[in-house]
C-alpha positions in Angstrom: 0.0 0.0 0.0 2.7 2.3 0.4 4.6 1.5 -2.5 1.5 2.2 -4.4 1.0 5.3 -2.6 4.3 6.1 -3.3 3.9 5.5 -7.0 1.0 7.8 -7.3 2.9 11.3 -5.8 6.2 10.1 -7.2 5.7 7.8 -10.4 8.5 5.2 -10.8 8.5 4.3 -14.3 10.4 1.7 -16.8 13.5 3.6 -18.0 13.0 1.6 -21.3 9.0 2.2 -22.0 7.5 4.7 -19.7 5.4 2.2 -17.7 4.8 2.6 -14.2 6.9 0.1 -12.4 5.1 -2.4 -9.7 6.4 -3.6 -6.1 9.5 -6.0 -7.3 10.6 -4.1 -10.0 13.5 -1.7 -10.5 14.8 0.1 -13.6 12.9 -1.9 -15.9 9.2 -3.2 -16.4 9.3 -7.4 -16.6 8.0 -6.8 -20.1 11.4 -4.6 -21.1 13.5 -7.1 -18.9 12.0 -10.2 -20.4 12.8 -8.7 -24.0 16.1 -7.1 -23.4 18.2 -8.2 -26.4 20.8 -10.5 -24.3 24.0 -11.7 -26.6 24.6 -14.9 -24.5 28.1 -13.8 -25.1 28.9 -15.4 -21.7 28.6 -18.4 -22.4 30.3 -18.6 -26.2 33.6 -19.4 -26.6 35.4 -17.2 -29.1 32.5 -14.8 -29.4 32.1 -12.1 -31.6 33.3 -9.6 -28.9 36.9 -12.1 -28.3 37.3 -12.0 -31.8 37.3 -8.3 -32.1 40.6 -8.2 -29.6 42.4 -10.8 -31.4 45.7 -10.1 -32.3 45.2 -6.6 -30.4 44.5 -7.6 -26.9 44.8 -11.2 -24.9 41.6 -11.3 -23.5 40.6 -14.7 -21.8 36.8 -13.8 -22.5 34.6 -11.0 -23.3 31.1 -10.0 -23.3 28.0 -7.6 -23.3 25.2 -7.6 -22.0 22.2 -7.2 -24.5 22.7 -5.7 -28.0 21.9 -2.3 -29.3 19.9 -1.9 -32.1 19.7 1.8 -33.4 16.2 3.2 -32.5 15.9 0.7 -29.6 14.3 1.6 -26.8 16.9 -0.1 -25.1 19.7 2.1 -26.4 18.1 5.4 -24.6 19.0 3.5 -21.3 22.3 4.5 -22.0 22.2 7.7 -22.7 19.7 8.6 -19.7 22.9 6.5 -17.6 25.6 9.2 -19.3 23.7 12.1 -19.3 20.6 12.2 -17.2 21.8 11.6 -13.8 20.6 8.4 -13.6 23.4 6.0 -11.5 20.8 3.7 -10.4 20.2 2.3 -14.2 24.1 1.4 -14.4 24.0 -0.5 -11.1 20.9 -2.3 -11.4 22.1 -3.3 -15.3 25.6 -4.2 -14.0 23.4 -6.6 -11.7 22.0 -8.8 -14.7 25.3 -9.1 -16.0 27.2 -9.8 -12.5 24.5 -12.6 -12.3 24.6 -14.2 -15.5 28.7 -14.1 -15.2 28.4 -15.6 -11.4 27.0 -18.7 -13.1 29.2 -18.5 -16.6 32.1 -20.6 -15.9 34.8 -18.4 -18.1 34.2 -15.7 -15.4 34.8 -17.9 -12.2 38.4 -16.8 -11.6 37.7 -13.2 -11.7 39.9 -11.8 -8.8 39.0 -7.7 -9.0 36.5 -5.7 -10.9 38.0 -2.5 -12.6 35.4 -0.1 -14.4 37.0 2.4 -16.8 37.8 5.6 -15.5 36.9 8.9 -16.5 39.3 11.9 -16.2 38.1 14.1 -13.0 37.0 16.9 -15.5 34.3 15.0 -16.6 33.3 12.9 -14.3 32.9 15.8 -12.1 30.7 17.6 -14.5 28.3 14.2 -15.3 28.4 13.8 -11.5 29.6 10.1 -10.9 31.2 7.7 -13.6 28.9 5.3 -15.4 31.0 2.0 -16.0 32.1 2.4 -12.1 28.1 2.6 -11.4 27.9 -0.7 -13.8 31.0 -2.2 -12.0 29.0 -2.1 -8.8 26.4 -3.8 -9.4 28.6 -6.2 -11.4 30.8 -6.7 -8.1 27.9 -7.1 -5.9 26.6 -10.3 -7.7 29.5 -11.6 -8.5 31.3 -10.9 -4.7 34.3 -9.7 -6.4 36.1 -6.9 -5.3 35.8 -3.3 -7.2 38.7 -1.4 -7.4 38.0 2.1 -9.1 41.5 3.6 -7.7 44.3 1.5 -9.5 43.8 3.0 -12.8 43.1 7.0 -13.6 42.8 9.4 -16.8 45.7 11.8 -16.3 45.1 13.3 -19.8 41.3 15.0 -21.0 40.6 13.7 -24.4 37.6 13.8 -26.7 34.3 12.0 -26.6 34.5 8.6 -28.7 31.0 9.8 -30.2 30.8 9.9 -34.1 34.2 9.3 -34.5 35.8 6.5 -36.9 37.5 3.8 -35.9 40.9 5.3 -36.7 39.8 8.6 -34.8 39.0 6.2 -32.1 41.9 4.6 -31.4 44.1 8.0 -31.8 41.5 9.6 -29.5 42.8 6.8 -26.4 46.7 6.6 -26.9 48.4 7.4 -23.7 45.6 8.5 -21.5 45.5 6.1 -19.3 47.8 5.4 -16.1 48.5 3.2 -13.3 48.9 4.5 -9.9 52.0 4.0 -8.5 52.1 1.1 -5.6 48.5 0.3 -6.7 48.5 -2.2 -8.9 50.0 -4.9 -6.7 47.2 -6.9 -5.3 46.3 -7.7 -9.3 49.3 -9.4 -9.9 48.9 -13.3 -11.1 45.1 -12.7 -10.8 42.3 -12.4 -13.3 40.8 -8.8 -14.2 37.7 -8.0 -15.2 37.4 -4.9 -17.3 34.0 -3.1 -17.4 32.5 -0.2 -19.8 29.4 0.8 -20.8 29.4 0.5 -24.8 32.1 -1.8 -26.6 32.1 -0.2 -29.8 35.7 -0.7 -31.7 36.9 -1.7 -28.2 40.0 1.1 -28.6 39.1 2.6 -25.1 39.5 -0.7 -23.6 42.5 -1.8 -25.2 44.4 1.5 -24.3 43.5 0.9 -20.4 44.3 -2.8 -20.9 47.7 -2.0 -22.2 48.7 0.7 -19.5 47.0 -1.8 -16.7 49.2 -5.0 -18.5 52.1 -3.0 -18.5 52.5 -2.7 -14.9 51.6 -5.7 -13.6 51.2 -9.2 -15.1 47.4 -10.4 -14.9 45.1 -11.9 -17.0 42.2 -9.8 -18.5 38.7 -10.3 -19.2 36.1 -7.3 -20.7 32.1 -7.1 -20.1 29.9 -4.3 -21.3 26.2 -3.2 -21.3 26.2 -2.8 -24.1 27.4 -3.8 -27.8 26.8 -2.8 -31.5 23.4 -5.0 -33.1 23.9 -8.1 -34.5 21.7 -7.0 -36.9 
């Protein structure tokens, strides 16, 4: 009765459709959950998303999420994450994917949870950083630990928006870091690397290679998000 009484001063609707959310439900309607576009990548050797880093990165896996389809209403979820002040949708999104990875055995060795960072400049303008708000509530179903202060953006580049794959990958180089005596605990353990979007997967790789570079781990990536299969 509350949360209905609630609902009618403060309406808590579905971040994908518009309808009003019930008792139980969070982010999402069960209609938008039960549809979101899931890739399964989890659990698929040698996915689509592997095979992008090949020969680039030595990822043990890779996955998203769900897949996003241009005009779907799935894809606004990202946006309202990025630029409406909206930290809950990360978290409870980074939820469905720390529970389908608890269960997918590629990801059972992950030893620490690292979101990419965002330099201060921005991330004190947006307010929080989304893939550390995805990172959360990856760590909390997984019960990995999530360590946001090992690596850090020293240098303010451009957003990867509208940019070409070429552009991309120019955009990253060198703007990542490691801070010194950090790094440490990662050493012979298993990294999981977490962003919102994987679109050419530059962004990643640059943080990858400054993370790999100062202490030996092995590396795995998961995303909300990835480009449609279709």
């Amino acid at each position: 009765m509350f949360f209905n009484l609630l609902n009618l001063i403060y309406p808590n609707r579905c971040e994908a459709c518009g309808a009003l959310l019930v008792a139980g439900e969070q982010v999402l309607c069960s209609g938008c959950r039960y549809k979101l576009p899931r890739t399964g990548y989890w659990l698929q050797k040698d996915n689509p998303l592997e095979q992008l880093f090949w020969g680039r990165l030595p990822v043990e896996s890779a996955c998203s999420l769900f897949f996003m389809g241009k005009g779907s209403r799935y894809r606004k979820l990202l946006h309202k994450l990025k630029y409406s002040n909206k930290p809950r949708i990360g978290v409870a999104l980074g939820r469905l994917l720390g529970a389908e990875l608890a269960q997918a055995a590629a990801y059972q060795s992950i030893t620490h949870i690292i979101p990419i960072p965002l330099h201060p400049k921005r991330q004190r303008k947006r307010g929080y950083n989304q893939s550390e708000m995805i990172a959360e509530g990856i760590a909390q179903e997984m019960a990995k630990p999530l360590r946001a202060d090992i690596v850090f953006r020293p240098q303010y580049n451009e957003t990867q928006t509208k940019k070409t794959r070429d552009e991309r990958w120019k955009n990253v180089q060198g703007i990542f870091a490691v801070r010194p005596g950090r790094a440490a605990p990662l050493a012979g353990g298993h990294v999981l690397l977490v962003d919102d979007v994987l679109t050419t997967g530059a962004t990643i790789e640059a943080c990858a290679a400054a993370l790999m570079q100062a202490v030996g781990c092995k590396l795995s990536v998961a995303t909300l998000a990835a480009a449609s299969k279709s």
